[in-house]
N, C-alpha and C positions, 0 to 999 in steps of 0.2 A: 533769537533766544528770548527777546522780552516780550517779543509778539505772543510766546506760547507759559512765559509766568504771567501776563495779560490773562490769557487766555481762559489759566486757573482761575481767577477770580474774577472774571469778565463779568457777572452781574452786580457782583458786591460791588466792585470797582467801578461800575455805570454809576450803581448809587450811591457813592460816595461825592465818586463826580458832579452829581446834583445838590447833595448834599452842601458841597463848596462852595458854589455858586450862589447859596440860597444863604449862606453864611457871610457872605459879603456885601452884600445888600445893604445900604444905606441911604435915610432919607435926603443926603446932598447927592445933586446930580452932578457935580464934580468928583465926587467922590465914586458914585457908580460910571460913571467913566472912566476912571484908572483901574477900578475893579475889574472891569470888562477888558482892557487890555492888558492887563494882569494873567486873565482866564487867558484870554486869546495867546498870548508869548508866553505862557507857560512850558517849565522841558517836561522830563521822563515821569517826575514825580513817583522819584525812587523811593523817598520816604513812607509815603503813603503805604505803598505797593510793601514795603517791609510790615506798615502794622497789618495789611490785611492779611497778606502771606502767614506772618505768625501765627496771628489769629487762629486761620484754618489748620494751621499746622498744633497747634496745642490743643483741638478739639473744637472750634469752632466759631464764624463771627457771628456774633451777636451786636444790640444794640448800642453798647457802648461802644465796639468797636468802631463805629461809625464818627462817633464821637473822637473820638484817639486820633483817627486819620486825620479829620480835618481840626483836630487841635494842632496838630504837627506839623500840618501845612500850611494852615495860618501862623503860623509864628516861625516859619524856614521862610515865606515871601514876605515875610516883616523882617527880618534878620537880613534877605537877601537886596532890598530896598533901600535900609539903612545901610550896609555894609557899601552899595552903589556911590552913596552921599562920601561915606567916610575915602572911598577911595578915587574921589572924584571920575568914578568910571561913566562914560556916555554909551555905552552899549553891553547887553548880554545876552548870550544865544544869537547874536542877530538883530535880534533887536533894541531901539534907542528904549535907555532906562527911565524910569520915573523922573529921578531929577535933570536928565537930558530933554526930555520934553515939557514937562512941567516947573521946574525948577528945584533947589534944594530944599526950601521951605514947605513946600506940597510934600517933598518924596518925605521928608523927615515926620509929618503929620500924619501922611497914609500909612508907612510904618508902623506909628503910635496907634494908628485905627484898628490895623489888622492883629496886634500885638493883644488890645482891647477884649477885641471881639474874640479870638480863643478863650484869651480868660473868662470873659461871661458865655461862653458857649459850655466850658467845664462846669462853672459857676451854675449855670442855669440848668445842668443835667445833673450836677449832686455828684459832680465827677472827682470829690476833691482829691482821690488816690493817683489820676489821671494826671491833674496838675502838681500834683505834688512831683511828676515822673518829670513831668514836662519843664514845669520850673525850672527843677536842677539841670537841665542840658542848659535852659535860657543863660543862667547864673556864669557855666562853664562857659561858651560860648562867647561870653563878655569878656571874663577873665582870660580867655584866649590869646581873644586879638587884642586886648592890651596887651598882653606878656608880647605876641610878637610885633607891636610897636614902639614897645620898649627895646627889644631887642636887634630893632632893622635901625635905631637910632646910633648904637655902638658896634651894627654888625659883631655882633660876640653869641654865635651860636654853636653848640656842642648838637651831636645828635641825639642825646638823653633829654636835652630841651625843646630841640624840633617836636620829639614824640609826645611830649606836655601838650604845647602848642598844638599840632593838632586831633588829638585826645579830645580836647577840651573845644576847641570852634568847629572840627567837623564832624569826631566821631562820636559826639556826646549826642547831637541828637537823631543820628540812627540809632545808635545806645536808645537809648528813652523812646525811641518806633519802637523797638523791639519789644522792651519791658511793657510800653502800654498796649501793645497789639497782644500780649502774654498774659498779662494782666484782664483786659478783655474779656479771653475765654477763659476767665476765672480757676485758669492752676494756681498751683503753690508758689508761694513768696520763693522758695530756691529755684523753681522752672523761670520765674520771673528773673530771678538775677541772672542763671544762664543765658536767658535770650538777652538779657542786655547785653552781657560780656560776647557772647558772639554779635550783637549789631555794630558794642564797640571794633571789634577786633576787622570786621570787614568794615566797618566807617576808616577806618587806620588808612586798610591798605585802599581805599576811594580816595582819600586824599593824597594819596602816595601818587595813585595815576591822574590828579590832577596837575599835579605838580611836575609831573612828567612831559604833559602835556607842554610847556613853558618851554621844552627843546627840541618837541618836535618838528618835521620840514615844513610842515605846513598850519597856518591858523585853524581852530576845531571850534571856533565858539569862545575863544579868547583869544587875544592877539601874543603871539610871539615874544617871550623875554618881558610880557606885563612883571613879574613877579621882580624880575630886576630891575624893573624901571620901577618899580615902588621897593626896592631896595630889601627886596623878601628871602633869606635864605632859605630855600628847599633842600630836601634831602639831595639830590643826584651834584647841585655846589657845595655844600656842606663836606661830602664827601671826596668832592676833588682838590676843594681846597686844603685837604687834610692830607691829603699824599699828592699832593707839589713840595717842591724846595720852597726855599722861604720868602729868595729874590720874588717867583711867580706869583706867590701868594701875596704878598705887598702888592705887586704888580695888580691883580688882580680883587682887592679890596679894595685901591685906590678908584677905578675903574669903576667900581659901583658906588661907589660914596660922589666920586665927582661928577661921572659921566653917564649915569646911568639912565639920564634923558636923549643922550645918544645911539640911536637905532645902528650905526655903525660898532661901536663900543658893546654894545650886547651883544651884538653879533659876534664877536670878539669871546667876550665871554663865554657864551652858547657854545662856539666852537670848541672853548678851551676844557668847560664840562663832558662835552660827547667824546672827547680824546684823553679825559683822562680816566674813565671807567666808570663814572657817575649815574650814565645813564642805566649799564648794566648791573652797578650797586644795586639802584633803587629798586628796578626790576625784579629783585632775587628778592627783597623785603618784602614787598607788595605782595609776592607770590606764594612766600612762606604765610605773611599774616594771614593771605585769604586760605590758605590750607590749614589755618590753624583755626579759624572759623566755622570751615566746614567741617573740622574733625569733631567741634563742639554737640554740633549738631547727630555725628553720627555716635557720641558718647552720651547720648541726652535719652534717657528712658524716657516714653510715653508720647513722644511724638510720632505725628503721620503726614507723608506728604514731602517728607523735606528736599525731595527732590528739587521743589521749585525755590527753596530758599537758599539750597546748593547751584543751582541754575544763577541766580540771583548775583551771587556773589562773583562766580566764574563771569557775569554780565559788567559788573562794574571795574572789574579790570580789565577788559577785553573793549570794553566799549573805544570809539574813536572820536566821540566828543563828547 
């Protein structure tokens, strides 16, 4: 399925891809060294692939849009760098992260580099509508994952707060793909808002199948019960722990507050989520938001194309890592 939204934009998409590279480029050769394995262990670069897609779908890419992609992708592998540090993780997709190979001082710098370089890549094209899109996810993004490390401190999460949380660290900047890939082929400020509420709305349910991920049988590109070893409530525990009795739930908060460096005790947990309905909650959520996505799309006068942005969305909850 991504091989043939690929497919759609296979040129554009070449030349963005160059485009990237050529935006990372720095006179320290320490620095074009993490760039280049950056490039190298890059995933799907789903974001991108949303501003081009829209692009075409609103009428067409143009030059800024070239711009918009690789603003969004500089600043998702500077969010995804930092975020490495903050959760002291040593691997992603596969491979060891920046601050695992190089340390946390380097990954925290290359971050700041690449965070840089977007802004003076908008800066330098006169893109300020661009970054102005873009900012605000940055902004959200922050405010995020503090709200959810404020809240894995007291484990005290409702699911009206989960949906803040992540609104704001994952769906904000498909949201802002969307809008600048919209923005772009120069429709109207309401086509713009639509396409963002639909990137929001499938950024929703992308986090929803990430987090899902977290109970699967097997590793996919993150390890098993990470999100309870960093003391993360996801929607599918969220859920179970809300229809348990109360003994369980003690039981089972205690468990992640003390234990949850314990690969046996998640397990533990894990199991207690997949039995109590959690799994199949979250699924019905993910599946509504991305049907409420696509229904955007099919309510949205003056687009063409949207097969592939409906392809798109069917792709990121379907996907298996």
């Amino acid at each position: 399925m991504l091989a043939e939204i690929k497919a759609f934009i296979e040129p554009e998409l070449s030349e963005f891809q160059s485009r990237f590279k050529e935006s990372m480029r720095s006179r320290v050769p320490l620095l074009d060294r993490i760039a280049f394995y950056l490039i190298k262990s890059k995933g799907k670069q789903i974001r991108p692939i949303f501003v081009l897609a829209t692009a075409k779908s609103c009428g067409g890419i143009k030059e800024s849009t070239f711009t918009a992609a690789s603003l969004i992708e500089l600043l998702h592998t500077a969010s995804l760098v930092h975020d490495d540090v903050v959760d002291n993780a040593y691997k992603r997709r596969g491979f060891f992260s920046i601050n695992a190979l190089w340390k946390h001082k380097a990954a925290v710098l290359v971050g700041d580099f690449l965070l840089s370089k977007g802004l003076l890549l908008a800066l330098d094209h006169k893109e300020y509508d661009l970054l102005h899109i873009v900012s605000e996810a940055v902004r959200q993004i922050s405010e995020g994952e503090l709200l959810q490390m404020e809240k894995s401190r007291v484990l005290n999460l409702d699911e009206s707060i989960y949906f803040d949380i992540i609104r704001q660290k994952t769906a904000s900047l498909i949201a802002a793909a969307c809008a600048a890939g919209a923005f772009s082929a120069g429709v109207s400020p309401e086509m713009v808002e639509r396409m963002r509420l639909f990137g929001e709305t499938a950024g929703l349910s992308f986090q929803i199948k990430d987090d899902l991920f977290d109970y699967g049988k097997e590793e996919v590109g993150k390890p098993l019960g990470i999100d309870i070893k960093e003391k993360k409530l996801t929607l599918p525990l969220i859920y179970a722990l809300k229809h348990c009795d109360s003994g369980t739930r003690n039981h089972m908060i205690h468990l992640i507050k003390r234990h949850s460096e314990d690969k046996t005790k998640r397990g533990e947990i894990i199991e207690f989520v997949r039995s109590s309905g959690g799994i199949e909650y979250a699924t019905e959520k993910m599946n509504k938001l991305a049907d409420d996505a696509v229904q955007l799309l099919e309510e949205s006068d003056g687009l063409t194309n949207t097969e592939h942005l409906k392809n798109l969305v069917h792709f990121i909850i379907a996907r298996r890592k």
